[in-house]
C-alpha positions as YAML, in Angstrom:
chain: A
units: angstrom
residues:
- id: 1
  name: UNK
  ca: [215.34, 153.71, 107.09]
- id: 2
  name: UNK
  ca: [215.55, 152.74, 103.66]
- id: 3
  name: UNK
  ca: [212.89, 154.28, 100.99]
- id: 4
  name: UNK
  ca: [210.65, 152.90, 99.56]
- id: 5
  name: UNK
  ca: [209.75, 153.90, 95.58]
- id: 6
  name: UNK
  ca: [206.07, 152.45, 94.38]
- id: 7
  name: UNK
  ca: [205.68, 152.51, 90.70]
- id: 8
  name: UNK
  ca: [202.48, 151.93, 88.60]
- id: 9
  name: UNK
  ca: [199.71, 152.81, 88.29]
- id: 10
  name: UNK
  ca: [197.48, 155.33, 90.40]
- id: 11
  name: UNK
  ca: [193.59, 154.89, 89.52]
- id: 12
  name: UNK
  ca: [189.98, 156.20, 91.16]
- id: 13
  name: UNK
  ca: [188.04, 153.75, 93.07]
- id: 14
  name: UNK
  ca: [184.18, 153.99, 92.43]
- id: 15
  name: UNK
  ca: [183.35, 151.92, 95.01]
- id: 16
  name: UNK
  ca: [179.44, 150.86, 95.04]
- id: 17
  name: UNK
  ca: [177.24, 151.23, 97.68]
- id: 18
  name: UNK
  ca: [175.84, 148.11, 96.83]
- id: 19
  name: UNK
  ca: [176.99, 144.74, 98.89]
- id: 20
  name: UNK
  ca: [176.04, 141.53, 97.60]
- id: 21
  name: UNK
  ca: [172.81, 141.47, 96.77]
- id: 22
  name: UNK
  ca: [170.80, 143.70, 98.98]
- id: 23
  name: UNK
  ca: [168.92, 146.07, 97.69]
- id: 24
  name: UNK
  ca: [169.38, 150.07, 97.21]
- id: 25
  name: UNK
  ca: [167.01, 152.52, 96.19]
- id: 26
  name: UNK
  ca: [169.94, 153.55, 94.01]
- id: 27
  name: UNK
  ca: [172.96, 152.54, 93.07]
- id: 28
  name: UNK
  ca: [175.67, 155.09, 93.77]
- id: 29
  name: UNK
  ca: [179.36, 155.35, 93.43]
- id: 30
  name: UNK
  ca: [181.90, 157.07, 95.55]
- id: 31
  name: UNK
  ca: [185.25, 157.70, 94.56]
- id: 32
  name: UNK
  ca: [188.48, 156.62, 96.86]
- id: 33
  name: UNK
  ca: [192.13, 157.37, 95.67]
- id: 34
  name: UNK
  ca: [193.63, 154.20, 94.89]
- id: 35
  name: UNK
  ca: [195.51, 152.13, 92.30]
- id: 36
  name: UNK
  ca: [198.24, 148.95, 93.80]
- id: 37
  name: UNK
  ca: [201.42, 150.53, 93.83]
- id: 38
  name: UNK
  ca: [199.69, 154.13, 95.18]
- id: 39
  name: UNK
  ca: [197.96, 151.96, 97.76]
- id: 40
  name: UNK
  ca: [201.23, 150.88, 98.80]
- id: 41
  name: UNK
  ca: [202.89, 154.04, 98.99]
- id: 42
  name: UNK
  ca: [200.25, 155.23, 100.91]
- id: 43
  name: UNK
  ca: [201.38, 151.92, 103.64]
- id: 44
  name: UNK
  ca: [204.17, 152.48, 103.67]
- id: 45
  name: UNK
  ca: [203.60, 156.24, 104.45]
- id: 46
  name: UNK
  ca: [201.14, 156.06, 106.77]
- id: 47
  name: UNK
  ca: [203.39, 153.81, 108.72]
- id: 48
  name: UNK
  ca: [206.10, 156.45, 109.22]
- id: 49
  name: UNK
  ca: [208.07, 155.63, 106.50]
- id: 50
  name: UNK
  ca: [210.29, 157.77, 103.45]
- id: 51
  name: UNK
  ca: [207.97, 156.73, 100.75]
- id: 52
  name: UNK
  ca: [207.64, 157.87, 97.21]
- id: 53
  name: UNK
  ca: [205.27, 157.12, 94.58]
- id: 54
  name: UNK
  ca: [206.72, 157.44, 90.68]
- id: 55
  name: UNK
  ca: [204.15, 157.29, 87.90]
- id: 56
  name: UNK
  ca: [202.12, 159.62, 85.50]
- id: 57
  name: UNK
  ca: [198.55, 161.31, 86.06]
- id: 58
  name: UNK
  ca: [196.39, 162.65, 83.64]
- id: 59
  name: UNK
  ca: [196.06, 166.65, 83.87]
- id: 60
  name: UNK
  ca: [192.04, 166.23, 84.92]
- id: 61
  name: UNK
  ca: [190.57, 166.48, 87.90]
- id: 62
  name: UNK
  ca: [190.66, 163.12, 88.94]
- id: 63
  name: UNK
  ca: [194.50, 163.17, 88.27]
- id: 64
  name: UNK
  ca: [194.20, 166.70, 90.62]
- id: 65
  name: UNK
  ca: [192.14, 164.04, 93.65]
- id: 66
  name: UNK
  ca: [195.47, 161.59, 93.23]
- id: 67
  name: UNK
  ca: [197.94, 164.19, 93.60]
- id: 68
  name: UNK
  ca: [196.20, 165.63, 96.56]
- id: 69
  name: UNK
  ca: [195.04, 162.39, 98.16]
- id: 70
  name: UNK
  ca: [198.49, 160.93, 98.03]
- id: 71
  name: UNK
  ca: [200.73, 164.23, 99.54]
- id: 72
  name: UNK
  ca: [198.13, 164.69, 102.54]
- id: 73
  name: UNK
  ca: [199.05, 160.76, 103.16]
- id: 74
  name: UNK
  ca: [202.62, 161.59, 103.37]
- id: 75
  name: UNK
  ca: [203.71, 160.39, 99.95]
- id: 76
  name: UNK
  ca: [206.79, 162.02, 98.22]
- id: 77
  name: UNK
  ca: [205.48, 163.11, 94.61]
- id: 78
  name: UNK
  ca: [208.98, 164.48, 93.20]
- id: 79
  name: UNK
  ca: [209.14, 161.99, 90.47]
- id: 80
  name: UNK
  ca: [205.14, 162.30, 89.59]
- id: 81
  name: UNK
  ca: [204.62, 163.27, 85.87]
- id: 82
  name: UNK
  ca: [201.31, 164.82, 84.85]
- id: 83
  name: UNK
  ca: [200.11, 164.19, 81.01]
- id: 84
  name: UNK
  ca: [197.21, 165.75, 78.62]
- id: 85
  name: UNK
  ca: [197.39, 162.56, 76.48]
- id: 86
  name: UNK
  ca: [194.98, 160.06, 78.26]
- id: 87
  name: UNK
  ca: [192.77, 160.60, 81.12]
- id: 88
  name: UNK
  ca: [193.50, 159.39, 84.61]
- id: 89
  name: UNK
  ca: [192.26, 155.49, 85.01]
- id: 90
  name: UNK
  ca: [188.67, 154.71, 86.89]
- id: 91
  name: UNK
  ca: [187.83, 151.48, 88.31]
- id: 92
  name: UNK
  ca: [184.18, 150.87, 89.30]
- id: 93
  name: UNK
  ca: [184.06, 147.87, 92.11]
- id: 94
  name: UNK
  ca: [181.23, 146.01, 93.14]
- id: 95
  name: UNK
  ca: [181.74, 143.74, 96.33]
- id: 96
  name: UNK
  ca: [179.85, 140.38, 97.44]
- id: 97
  name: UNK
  ca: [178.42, 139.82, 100.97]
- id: 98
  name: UNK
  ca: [181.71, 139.37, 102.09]
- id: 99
  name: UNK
  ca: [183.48, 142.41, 101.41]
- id: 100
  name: UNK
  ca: [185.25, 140.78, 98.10]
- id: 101
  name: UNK
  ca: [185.63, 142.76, 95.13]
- id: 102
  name: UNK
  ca: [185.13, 142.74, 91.80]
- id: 103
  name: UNK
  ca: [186.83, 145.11, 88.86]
- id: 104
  name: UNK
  ca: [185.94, 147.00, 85.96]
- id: 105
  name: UNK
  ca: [188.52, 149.04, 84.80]
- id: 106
  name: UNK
  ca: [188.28, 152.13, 82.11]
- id: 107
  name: UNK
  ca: [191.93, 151.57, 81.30]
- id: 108
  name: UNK
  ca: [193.75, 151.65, 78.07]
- id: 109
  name: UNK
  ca: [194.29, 153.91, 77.42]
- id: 110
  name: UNK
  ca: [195.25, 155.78, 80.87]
- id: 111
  name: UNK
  ca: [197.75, 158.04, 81.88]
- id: 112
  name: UNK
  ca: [199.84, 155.17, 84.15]
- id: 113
  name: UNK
  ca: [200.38, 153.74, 80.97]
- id: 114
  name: UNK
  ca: [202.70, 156.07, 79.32]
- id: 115
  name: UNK
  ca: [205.42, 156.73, 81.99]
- id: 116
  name: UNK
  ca: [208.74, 156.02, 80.46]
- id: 117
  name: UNK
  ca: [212.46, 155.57, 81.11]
- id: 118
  name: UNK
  ca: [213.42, 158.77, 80.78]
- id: 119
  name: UNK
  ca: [210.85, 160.11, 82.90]
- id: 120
  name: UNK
  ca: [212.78, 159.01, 85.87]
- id: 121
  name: UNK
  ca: [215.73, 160.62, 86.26]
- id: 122
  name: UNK
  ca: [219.09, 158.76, 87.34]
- id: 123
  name: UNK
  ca: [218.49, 160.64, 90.97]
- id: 124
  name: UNK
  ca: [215.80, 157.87, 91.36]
- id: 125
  name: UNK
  ca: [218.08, 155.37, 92.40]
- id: 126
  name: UNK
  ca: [221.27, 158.18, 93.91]
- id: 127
  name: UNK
  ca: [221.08, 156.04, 96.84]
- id: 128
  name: UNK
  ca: [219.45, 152.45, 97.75]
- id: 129
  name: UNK
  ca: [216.35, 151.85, 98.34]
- id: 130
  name: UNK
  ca: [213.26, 149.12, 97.75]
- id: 131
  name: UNK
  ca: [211.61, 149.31, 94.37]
- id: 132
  name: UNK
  ca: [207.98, 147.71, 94.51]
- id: 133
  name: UNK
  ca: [205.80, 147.04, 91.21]
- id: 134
  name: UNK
  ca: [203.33, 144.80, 90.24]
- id: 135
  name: UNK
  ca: [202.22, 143.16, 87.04]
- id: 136
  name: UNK
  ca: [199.79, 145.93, 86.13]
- id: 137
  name: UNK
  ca: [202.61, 147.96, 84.58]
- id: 138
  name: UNK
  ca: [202.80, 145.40, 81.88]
- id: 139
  name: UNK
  ca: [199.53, 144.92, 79.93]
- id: 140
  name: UNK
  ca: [201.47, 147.40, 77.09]
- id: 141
  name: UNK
  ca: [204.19, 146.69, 75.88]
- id: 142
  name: UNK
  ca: [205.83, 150.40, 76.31]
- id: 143
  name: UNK
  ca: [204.90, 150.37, 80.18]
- id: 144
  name: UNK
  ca: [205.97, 146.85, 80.63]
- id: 145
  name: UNK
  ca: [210.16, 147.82, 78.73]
- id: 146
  name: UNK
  ca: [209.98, 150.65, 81.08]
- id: 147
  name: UNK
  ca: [208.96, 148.20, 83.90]
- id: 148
  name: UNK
  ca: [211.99, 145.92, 83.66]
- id: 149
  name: UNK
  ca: [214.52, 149.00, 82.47]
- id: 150
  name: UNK
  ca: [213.44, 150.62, 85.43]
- id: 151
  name: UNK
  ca: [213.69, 147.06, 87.68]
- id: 152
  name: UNK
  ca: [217.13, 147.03, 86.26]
- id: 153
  name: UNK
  ca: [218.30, 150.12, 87.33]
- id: 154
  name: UNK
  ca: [217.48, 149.55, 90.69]
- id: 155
  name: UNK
  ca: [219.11, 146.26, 91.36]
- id: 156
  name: UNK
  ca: [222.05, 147.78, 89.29]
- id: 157
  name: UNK
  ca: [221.73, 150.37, 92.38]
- id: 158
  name: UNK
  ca: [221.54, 148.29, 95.01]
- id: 159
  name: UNK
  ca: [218.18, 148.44, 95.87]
- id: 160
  name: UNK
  ca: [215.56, 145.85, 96.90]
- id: 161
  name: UNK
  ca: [213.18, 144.72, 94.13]
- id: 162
  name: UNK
  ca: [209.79, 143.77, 95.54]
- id: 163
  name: UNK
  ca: [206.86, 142.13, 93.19]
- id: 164
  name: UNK
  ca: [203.53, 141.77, 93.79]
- id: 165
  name: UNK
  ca: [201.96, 139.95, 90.87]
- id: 166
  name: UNK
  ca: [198.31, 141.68, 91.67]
- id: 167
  name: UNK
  ca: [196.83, 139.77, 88.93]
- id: 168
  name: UNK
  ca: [193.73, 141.43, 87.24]
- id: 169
  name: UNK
  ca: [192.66, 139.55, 84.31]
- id: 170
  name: UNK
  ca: [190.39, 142.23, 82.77]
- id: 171
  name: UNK
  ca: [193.40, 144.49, 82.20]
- id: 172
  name: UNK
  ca: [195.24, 142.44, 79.80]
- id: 173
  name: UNK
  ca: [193.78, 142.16, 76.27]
- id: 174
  name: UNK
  ca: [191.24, 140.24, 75.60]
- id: 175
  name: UNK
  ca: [191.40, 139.56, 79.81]
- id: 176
  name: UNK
  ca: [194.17, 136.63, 79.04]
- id: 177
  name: UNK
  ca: [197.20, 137.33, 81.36]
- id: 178
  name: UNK
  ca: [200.31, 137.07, 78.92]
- id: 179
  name: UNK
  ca: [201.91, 134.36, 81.59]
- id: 180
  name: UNK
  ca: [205.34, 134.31, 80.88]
- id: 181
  name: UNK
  ca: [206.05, 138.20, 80.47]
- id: 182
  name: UNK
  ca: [204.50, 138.39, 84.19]
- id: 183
  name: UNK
  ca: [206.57, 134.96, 85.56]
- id: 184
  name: UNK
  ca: [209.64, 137.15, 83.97]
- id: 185
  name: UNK
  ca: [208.73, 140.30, 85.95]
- id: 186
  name: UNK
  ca: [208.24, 137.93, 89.32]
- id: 187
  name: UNK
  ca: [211.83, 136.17, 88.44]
- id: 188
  name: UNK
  ca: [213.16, 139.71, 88.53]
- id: 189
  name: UNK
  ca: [212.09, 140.13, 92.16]
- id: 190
  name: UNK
  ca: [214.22, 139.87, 95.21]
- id: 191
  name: UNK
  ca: [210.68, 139.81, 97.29]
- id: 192
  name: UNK
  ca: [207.66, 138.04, 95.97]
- id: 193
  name: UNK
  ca: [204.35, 138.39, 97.25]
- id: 194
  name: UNK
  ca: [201.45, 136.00, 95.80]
- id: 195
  name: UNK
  ca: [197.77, 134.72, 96.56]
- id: 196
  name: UNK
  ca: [196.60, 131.52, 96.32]
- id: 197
  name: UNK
  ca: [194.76, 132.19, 93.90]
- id: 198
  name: UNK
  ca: [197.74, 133.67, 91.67]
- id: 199
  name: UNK
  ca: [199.57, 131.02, 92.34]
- id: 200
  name: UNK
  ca: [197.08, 128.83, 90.92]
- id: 201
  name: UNK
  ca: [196.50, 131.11, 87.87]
- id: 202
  name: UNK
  ca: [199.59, 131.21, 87.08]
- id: 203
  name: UNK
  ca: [201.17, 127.62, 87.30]
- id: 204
  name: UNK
  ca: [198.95, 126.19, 84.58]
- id: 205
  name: UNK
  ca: [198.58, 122.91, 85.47]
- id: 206
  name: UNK
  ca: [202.33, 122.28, 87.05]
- id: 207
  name: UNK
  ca: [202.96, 121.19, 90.53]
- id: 208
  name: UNK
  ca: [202.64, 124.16, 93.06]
- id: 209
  name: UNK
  ca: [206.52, 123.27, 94.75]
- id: 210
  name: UNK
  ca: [207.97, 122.78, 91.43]
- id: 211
  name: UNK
  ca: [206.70, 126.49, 90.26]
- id: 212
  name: UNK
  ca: [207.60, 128.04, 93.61]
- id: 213
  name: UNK
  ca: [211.37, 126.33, 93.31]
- id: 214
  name: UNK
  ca: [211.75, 127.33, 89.95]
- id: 215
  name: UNK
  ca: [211.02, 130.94, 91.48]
- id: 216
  name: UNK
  ca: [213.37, 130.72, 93.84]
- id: 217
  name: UNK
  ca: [215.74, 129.24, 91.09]
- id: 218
  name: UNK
  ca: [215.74, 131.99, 89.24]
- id: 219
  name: UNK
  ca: [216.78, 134.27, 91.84]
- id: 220
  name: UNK
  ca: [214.01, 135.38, 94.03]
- id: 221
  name: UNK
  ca: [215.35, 135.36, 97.69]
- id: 222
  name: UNK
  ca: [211.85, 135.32, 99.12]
- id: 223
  name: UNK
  ca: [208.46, 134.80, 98.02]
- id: 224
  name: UNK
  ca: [205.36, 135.08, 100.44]
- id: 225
  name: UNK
  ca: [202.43, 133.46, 99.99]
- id: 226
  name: UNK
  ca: [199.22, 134.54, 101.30]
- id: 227
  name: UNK
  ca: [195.58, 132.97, 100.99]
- id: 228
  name: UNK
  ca: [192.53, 135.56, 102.16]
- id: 229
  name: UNK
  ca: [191.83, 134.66, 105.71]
- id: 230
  name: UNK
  ca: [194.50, 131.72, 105.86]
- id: 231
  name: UNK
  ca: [197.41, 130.81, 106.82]
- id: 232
  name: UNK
  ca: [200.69, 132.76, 105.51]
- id: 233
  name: UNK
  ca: [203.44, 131.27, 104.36]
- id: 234
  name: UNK
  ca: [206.63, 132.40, 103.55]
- id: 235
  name: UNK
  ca: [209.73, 130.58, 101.75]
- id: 236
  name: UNK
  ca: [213.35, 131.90, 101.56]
- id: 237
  name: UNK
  ca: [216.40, 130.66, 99.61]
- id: 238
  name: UNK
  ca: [218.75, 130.32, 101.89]
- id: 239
  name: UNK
  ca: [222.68, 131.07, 100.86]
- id: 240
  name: UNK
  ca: [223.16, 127.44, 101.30]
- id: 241
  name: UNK
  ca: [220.95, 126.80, 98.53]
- id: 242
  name: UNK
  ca: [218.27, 125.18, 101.38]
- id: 243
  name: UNK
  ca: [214.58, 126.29, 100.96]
- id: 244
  name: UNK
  ca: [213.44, 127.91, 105.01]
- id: 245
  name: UNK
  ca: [209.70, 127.80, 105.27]
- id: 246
  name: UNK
  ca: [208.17, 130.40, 107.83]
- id: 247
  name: UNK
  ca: [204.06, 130.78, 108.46]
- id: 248
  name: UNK
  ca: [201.78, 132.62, 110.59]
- id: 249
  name: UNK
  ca: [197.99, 133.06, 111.37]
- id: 250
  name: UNK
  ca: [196.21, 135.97, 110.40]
- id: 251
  name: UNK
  ca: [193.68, 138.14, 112.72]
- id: 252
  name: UNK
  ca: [190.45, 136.83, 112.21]
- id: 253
  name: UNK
  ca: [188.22, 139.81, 110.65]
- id: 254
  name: UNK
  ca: [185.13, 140.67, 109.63]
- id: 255
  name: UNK
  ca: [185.94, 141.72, 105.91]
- id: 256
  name: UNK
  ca: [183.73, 144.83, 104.80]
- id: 257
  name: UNK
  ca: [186.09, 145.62, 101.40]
- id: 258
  name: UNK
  ca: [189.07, 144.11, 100.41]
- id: 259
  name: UNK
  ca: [190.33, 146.19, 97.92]
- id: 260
  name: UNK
  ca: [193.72, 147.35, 99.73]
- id: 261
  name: UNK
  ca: [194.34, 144.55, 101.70]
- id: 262
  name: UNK
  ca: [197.06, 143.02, 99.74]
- id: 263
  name: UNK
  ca: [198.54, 146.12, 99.49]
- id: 264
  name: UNK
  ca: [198.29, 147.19, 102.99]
- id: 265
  name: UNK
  ca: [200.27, 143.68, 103.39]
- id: 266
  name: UNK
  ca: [202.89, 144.28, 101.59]
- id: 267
  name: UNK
  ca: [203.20, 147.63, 102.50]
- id: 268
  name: UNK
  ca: [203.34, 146.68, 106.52]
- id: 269
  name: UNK
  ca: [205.90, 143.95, 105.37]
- id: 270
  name: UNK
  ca: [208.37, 146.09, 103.02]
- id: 271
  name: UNK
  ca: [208.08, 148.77, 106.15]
- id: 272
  name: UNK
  ca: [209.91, 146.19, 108.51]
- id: 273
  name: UNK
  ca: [212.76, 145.67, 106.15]
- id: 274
  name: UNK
  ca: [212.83, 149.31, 105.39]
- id: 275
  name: UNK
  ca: [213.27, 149.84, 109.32]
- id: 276
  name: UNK
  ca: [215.98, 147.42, 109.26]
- id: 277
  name: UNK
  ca: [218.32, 149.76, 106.67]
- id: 278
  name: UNK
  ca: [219.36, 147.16, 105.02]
- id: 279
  name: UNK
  ca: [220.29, 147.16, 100.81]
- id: 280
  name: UNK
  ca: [220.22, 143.98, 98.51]
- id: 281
  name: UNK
  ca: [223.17, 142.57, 99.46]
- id: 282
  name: UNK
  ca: [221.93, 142.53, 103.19]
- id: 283
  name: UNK
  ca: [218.85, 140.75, 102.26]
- id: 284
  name: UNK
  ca: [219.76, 137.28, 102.54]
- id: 285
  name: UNK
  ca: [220.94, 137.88, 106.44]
- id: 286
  name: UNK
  ca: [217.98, 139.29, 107.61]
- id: 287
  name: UNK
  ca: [215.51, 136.77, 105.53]
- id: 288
  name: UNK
  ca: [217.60, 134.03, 107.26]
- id: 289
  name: UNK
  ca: [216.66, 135.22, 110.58]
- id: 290
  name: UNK
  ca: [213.86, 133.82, 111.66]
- id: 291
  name: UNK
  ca: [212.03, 136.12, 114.33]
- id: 292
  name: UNK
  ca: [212.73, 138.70, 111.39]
- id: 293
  name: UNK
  ca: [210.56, 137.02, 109.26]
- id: 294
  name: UNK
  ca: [208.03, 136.17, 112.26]
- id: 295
  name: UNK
  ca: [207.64, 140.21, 113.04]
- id: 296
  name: UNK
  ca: [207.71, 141.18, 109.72]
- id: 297
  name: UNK
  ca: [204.70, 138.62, 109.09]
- id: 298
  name: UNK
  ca: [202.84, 139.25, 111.69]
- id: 299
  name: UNK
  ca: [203.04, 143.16, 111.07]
- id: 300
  name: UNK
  ca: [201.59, 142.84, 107.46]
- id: 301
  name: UNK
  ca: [199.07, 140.40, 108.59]
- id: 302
  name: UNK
  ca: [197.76, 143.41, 111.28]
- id: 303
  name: UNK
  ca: [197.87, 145.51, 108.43]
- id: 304
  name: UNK
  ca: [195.81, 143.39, 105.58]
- id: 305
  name: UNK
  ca: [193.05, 142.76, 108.54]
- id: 306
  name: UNK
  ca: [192.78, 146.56, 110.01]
- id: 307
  name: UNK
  ca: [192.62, 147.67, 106.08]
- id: 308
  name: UNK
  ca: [189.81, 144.71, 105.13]
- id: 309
  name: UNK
  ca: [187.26, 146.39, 107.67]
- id: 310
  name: UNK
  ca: [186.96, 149.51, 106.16]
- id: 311
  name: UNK
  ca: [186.11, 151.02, 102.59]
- id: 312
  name: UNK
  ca: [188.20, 152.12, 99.93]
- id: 313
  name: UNK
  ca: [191.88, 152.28, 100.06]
- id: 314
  name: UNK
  ca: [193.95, 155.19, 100.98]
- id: 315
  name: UNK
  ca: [191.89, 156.44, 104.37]
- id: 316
  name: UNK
  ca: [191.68, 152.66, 105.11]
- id: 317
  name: UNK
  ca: [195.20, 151.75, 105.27]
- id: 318
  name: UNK
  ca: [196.62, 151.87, 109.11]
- id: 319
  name: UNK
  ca: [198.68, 154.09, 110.74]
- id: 320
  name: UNK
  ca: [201.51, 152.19, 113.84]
- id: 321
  name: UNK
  ca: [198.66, 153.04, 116.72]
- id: 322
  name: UNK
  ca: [196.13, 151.11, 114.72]
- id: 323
  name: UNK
  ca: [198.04, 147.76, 114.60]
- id: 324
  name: UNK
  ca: [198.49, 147.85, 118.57]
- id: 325
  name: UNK
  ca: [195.63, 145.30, 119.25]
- id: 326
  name: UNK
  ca: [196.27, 143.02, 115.84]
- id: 327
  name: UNK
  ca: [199.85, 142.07, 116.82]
...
C-alpha cells in the first residue's frame, strides 16, 4: 500500500447539543477530536491503511486529547511536533435541522499554525507516498511557504499530491478567502477534491468549465467534484490531452452532522489508490481506467454517508465492515 501523510491542522470539536432550533434546557458542548487533515488521517486509518498525520499541537491538554485520540485510531504520530507557544485550536459548531454545520473557530493564533519546513525531516518523503492538505494551512503566510515547500518536496519525491480546498471563510482575515494563493495551492494538486459550493466561491463570476479546464490546465490530473447529497462527478485529464468525465450517486442518508463527511470522502477515495501501490507517475493509468474510478467513487461516497449519520468526527468515520451495506 502506499502511505498516506495528512498535514494541517488538528483542532477540538465543541459540538452543540443544540439542532436547529429546538429547544434545550441548556446549551452544552462536547468535545470530539477533529481538524480536516486529522479527520482524514483518521479515514484513512480506520480503513486499514499506513497513515500518518504531520502537524504541531499545543503542549495543553487539549493538544494531550489529539495525541491520544489520533494513536488509538491507528494514526502514525512520528512526525507530530508539540509547542508551548500557542494553544491547541477549538472550534465550537452549531448544526441546523439537517445535520449542517456551522464554524467558529478560536484560531490565530494556534499551534497548527507554526509547523515549519524544518520540522519535517527529509525521512518524510524516504519513500513515495500521497501527501493530502487543504487550504486551511494557508490563512498565514508562514504556514502557507511551508505548505507549498512541503507540496514540493513531495512531488519532487514522487509522491501523490491530493488537495482538498475545505474552504472556511471565517479563518482567513477579515473572513475574505485570499483566492488566488488557494487556486495556486489547488493547481499544485495531482488530486482535487471540491464542493459545489467551493466551486462556486471560488470562480468569481467565470464560467464553471472554463475554471475546472484551467485546473486541469495547470496540471491537476483529477479533480472530483462533489455536491452534499448529489450527484458526484469526477473529471480526469487524460494523457491525450482529452477531458474523461466519470459520476456516481450517493447513498441516500439521513444527515445527523456533517462535519467529517468530506473528509471521510476523501479519505475512502485516497485509500483505493493507496491500495493500488501506485506513485505519481502511475497516476494517469489508473485515473484512465474507468471501473477504477467507479470503485474508488463509490467507496468514498459509502464513506461520506456512514460518517454524516453520526456526531463528531474521529469515532464517526467508518471502519471496511461498516461500508458493506453502502456499496
Amino acid at each position: 500500500m502506499t502511505p498516506v501523510i495528512a498535514f494541517g491542522e488538528a483542532l477540538v470539536d465543541m459540538l452543540s447539543n443544540k439542532l436547529g432550533n429546538q429547544s434545550v434546557e441548556q446549551e452544552t458542548f462536547t468535545p470530539y477530536a477533529g481538524g480536516a487533515p486529522a479527520n482524514v488521517a483518521v479515514a484513512c486509518a480506520r480503513l486499514g491503511l499506513p497513515s500518518y498525520f504531520v502537524g504541531m499541537l499545543g503542549q495543553d491538554s487539549f493538544g494531550d486529547f489529539l495525541h491520544e485520540e489520533l494513536t488509538a485510531h491507528g494514526v502514525r504520530m512520528g512526525y507530530v511536533k508539540r509547542t508551548s507557544e500557542a494553544r491547541t485550536a477549538l472550534a465550537f459548531v452549531s448544526r441546523d435541522d439537517d445535520g449542517e454545520r456551522r464554524f467558529d473557530f478560536y484560531r490565530p493564533p494556534a499551534a497548527d499554525l507554526l509547523f515549519r519546513p524544518e520540522h519535517a525531516g527529509p525521512e518524510l518523503f524516504a519513500t513515495p507516498a500521497i501527501f493530502h492538505l487543504c487550504s486551511n494551512s494557508l490563512t498565514e503566510a508562514p504556514i502557507a511557504d511551508t505548505s507549498f515547500v512541503l507540496a514540493s518536496r513531495a512531488r519532487a519525491a514522487g509522491s501523490i499530491v491530493s488537495v482538498d480546498a475545505n474552504l472556511r471563510h471565517n479563518l482567513w482575515p477579515n473572513q475574505q478567502i485570499d483566492v488566488a494563493l488557494v487556486t495556486r495551492l489547488l493547481d499544485n494538486a495531482d488530486i482535487l477534491k471540491l464542493s459545489q459550493e467551493e466551486v462556486d466561491a471560488l470562480t468569481q463570476g467565470q464560467e464553471e468549465s472554463a475554471w475546472l479546464r484551467a485546473r486541469l490546465t495547470a496540471g491537476v490530473r483529477l479533480i472530483v467534484l462533489t455536491d452534499g447529497p448529489g450527484a458526484i462527478r469526477a473529471l480526469v485529464r487524460k494523457q491525450s490531452g482529452e477531458t474523461q468525465a466519470v459520476s456516481v450517486t450517493p447513498p441516500v442518508v439521513k444527515a445527523v452532522d456533517t462535519t467529517a463527511g468530506g473528509d471521510a470522502f476523501i479519505g475512502g477515495f485516497l485509500s483505493a489508490i493507496s491500495e493500488a501501490a501506485i506513485n505519481a507517475t502511475q497516476l494517469a493509468d489508473w485515473c484512465e481506467d474507468d471501473a477504477n474510478l467507479q470503485a474508488a467513487l463509490s467507496r468514498a461516497a459509502a464513506c461520506g454517508a456512514f460518517t454524516v449519520t453520526r456526531p463528531g468526527a474521529y469515532a464517526a468515520l467508518p471502519m471496511r465492515e461498516d461500508l458493506v451495506n453502502l456499496i
